[in-house]
C-alpha positions in Angstrom: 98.3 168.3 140.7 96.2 171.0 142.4 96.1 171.4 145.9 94.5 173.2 148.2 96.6 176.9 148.6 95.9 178.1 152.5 96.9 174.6 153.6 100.1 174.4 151.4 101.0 177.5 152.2 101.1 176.6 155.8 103.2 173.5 155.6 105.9 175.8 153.7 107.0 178.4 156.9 110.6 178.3 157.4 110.9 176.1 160.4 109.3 173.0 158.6 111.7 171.0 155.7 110.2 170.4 152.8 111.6 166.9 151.7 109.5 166.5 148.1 111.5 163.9 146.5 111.1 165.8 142.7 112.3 169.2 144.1 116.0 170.7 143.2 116.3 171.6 147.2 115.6 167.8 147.7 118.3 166.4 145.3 120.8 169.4 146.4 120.7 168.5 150.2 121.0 165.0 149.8 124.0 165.9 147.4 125.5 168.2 150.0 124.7 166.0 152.9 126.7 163.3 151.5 129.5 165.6 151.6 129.4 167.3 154.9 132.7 168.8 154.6 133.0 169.6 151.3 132.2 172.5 149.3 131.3 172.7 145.8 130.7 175.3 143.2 127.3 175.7 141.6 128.9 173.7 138.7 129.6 171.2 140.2 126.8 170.7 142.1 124.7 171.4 138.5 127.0 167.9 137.3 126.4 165.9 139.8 122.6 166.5 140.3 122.0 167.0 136.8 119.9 170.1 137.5 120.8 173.0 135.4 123.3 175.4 136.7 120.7 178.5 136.7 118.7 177.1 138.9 121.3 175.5 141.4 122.3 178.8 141.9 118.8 180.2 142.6 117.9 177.1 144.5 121.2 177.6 146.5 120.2 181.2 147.8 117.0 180.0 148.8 118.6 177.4 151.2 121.0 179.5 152.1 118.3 181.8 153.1 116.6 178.9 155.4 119.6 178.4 157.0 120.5 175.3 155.2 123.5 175.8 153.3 126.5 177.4 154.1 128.4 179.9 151.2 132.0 181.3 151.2 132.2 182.2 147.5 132.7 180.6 145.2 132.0 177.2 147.1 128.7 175.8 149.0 128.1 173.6 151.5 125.4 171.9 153.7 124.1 173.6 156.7 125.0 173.1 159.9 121.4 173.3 161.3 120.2 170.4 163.5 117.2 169.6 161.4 119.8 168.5 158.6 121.1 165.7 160.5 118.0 164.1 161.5 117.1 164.6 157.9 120.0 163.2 156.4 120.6 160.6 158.1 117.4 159.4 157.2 117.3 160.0 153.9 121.0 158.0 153.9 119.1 155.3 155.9 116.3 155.2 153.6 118.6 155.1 150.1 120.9 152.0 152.2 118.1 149.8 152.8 116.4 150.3 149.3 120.2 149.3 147.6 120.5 146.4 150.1 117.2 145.0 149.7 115.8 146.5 145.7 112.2 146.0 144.8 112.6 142.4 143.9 112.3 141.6 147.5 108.9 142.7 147.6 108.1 141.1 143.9 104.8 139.0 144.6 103.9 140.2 147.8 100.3 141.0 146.4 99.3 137.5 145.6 99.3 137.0 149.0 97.8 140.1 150.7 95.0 139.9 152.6 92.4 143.0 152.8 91.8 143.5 156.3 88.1 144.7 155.5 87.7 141.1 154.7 89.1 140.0 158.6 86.3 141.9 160.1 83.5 140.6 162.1 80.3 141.0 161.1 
């Protein structure tokens, strides 16, 4: 999907997260995060992700470059920077609610929506 550069280029400075769903950083930190005080190798991180090992390990240094993962070779872990928490914790939030409540709770729901163009006054 194209987008336009200058304005994507100035959503991606270092002191904004980028939380893109289909991203390796995405799927690492939310990995990591849900082991705060663990570290893993690259390896391990490639198995549980299921991103390929080369680039955990180049995804890795980027993060780690950001400030939001920690390395003591060989083992990684997540950051301790404040953004993180917020972050996870909502991401964690986000995943509870959609394995507590699924899609079929919302199964129908557009039989029965009404266009609010249609509720104006004319």
């Amino acid at each position: 999907m194209p987008v336009n550069f200058d304005e994507y280029a100035d959503r991606q400075s270092e002191n904004d997260l980028a939380f893109d769903p289909d991203t390796h950083a995405y799927h690492i930190l939310t990995f990591l995060g849900e082991h705060p005080d663990t570290g893993f190798k690259p390896s391990e991180i490639a198995d549980e992700t299921d991103i390929k090992p080369g680039s955990v390990r180049g995804t890795l240094k980027r993060l780690e470059e950001q400030g939001l993962v920690r390395h003591a070779e060989p083992f990684w872990a997540i950051g301790d920077d404040d953004r993180l928490a917020g972050s996870t914790g909502t991401m964690l939030g986000l995943k509870a609610l959609g394995d507590r409540y699924g899609d079929d709770q919302f199964e129908g729901w557009d039989e029965n929506a009404v266009d609010p163009r249609e509720m104006r006054d004319e």
